[in-house]
N, C-alpha and C positions, 0 to 999 in steps of 0.2 A: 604414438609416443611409447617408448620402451621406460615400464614399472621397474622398479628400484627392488636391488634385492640385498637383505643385510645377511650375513651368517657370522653367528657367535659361536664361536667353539672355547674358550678359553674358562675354564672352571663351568660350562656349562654346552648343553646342547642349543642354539634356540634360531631363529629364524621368523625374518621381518620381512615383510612386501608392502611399498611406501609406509615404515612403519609403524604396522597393524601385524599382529600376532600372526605367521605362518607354518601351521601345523603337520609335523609329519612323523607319524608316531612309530612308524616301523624302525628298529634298530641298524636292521641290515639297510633299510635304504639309507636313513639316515648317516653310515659311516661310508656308505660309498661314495654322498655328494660332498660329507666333510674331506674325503680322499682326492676327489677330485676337484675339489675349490683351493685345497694348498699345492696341487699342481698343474697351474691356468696354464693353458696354453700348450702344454704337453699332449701328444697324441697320442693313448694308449691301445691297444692292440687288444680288442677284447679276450683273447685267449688269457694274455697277461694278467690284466685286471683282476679277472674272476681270480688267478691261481693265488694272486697276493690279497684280496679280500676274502676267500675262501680257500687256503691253501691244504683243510684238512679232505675236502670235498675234490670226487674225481672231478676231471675235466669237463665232462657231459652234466655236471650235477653243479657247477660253479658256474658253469655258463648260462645254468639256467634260473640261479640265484640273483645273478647279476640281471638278466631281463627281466625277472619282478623286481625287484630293487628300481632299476630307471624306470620304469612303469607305475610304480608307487611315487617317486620323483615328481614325473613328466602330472599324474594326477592332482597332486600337493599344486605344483605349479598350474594348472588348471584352474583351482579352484577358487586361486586367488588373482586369477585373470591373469598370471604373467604367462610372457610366450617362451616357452619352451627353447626354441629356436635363438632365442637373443642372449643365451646362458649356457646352453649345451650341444655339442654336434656329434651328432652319433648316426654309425651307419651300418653296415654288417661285418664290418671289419675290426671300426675303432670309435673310440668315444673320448670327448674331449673338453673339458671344462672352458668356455670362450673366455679370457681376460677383457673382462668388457668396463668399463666406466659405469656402468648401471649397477654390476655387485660391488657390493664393500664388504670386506673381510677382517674379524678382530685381529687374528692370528698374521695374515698380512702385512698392516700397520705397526704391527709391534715388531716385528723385523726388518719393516722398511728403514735402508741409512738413512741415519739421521743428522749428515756432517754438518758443525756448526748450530745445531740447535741450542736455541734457551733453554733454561732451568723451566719454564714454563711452557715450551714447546714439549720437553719431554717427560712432565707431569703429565699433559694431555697424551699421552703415549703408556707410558706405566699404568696409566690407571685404566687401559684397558686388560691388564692380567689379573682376571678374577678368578684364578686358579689354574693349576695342571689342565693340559690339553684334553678334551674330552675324558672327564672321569667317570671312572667305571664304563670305561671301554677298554675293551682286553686284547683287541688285534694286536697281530704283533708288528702290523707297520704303525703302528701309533705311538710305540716307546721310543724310537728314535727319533720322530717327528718332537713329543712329548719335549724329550732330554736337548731337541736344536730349541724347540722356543723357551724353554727356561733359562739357556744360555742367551739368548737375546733380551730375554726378562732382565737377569743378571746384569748384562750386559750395560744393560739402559739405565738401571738403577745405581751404579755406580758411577758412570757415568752426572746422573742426577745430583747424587752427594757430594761430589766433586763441585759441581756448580753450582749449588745453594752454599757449600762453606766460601765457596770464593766470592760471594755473593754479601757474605756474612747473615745471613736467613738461615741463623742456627736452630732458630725454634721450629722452622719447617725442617730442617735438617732430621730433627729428634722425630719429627712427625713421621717424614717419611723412611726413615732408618727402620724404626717400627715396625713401620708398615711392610718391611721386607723381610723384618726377624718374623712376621706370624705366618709369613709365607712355608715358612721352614728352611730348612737345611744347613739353618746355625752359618748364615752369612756373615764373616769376620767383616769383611767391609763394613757393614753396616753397625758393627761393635766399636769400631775404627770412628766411625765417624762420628758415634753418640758419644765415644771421647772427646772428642775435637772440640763437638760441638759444646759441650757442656763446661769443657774447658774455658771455651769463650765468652761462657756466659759466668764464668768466674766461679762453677762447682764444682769444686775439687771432689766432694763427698760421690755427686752422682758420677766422675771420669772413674773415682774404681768401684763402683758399684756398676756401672756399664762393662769393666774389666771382668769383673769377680763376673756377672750374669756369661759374657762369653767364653771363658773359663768352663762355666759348668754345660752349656749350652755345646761346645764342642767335644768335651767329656759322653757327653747324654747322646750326640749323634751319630758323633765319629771315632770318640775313643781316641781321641788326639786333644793335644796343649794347643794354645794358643800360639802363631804365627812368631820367627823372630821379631816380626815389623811389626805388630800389635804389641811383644812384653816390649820393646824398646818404648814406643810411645806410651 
């Protein structure tokens, strides 16, 4: 019977086998199998690999990075009885993350389409972003990875506020609007809709005190006013 593998990357490193805590404290391994769990199924060319995990290291010195790295891996997986083989294929050539049913991935899920989903479908989704894509990881294929799943983040979250106000679930509305201003990056949507929302709930006081906070909130991050489609409403 093939063992269940979870990997968290989203505001955290962590890793589950039927989950029970699984431990792999090297950095370098642990960013290679984060690299190659958000690209299943892809067959990478070991030459490749090393150059874009270790792009400042010669060629002979990346290559060899990268065989401790999957041998720190393959041991991790060892130790918690899972088989190596049912998750990863590697040969002398290439190596490849298997897309199998047995891993589950946060970062995954929270980009998986989600057409027609409930207000309640995509709370179970959102609330897997417990932060920027592995922090305090400074590779540099991880900023563009990073900046696609915040837009999926985004993405979802609007999506969300959409479907609670039409739902009239304005008090989860404010709930989760919140919950995406502390994320940061002074999200006008979400300014947008603790208007809406509070409007509905008949507060005029908290619709410009929601105003006046995104006001300064876009001031403080961006150095920009407020949207014409936020002063209008």
């Amino acid at each position: 019977k093939c063992m269940s593998l979870k990997i968290y990357l989203l505001g955290q490193f962590k890793l589950a086998s039927n989950d029970l805590p699984l431990e792999l404290p090297s950095r370098p391994a642990q960013s290679t199998l984060a690299f190659l769990a958000l690209n299943p199924g892809a067959s990478l060319r070991r030459e490749k690999l090393a150059s874009l995990l270790w792009p400042e290291a010669t060629e002979q010195n990346a290559r060899a990075y990268l065989r401790q790295a999957l041998w720190r891996i393959r041991k991790a997986f060892d130790s918690a009885s899972l088989n190596w083989e049912d998750f990863l294929h590697t040969d002398d050539i290439s190596v490849s993350f298997i897309d199998t049913t047995y891993c589950w991935l946060d970062a995954g899920a929270l980009s998986a389409p989600q057409e027609g989903a409930s207000a309640d479908e995509l709370i179970s989704t959102v609330e897997l972003y417990k932060g920027e894509l592995l922090p305090g990881f400074y590779d540099e294929w991880v900023l563009p990875e990073r900046d696609r799943l915040q837009a999926a983040f985004h993405q979802k979250m609007n999506r969300l506020l959409e479907a609670l106000l039409l739902s009239n679930r304005s008090n989860e509305a404010i709930l989760w609007s919140e919950r995406w201003i502390q994320h940061g990056q002074a999200p006008e949507p979400a300014f947008r809709t603790l208007m809406r929302a509070h409007a509905g709930l008949g507060d005029q006081a908290m619709v410009s005190a929601a105003y006046q906070r995104c006001r300064q909130a876009l001031q403080r991050a961006l150095g920009l006013d407020p949207s014409p489609e936020t002063r209008r409403l």
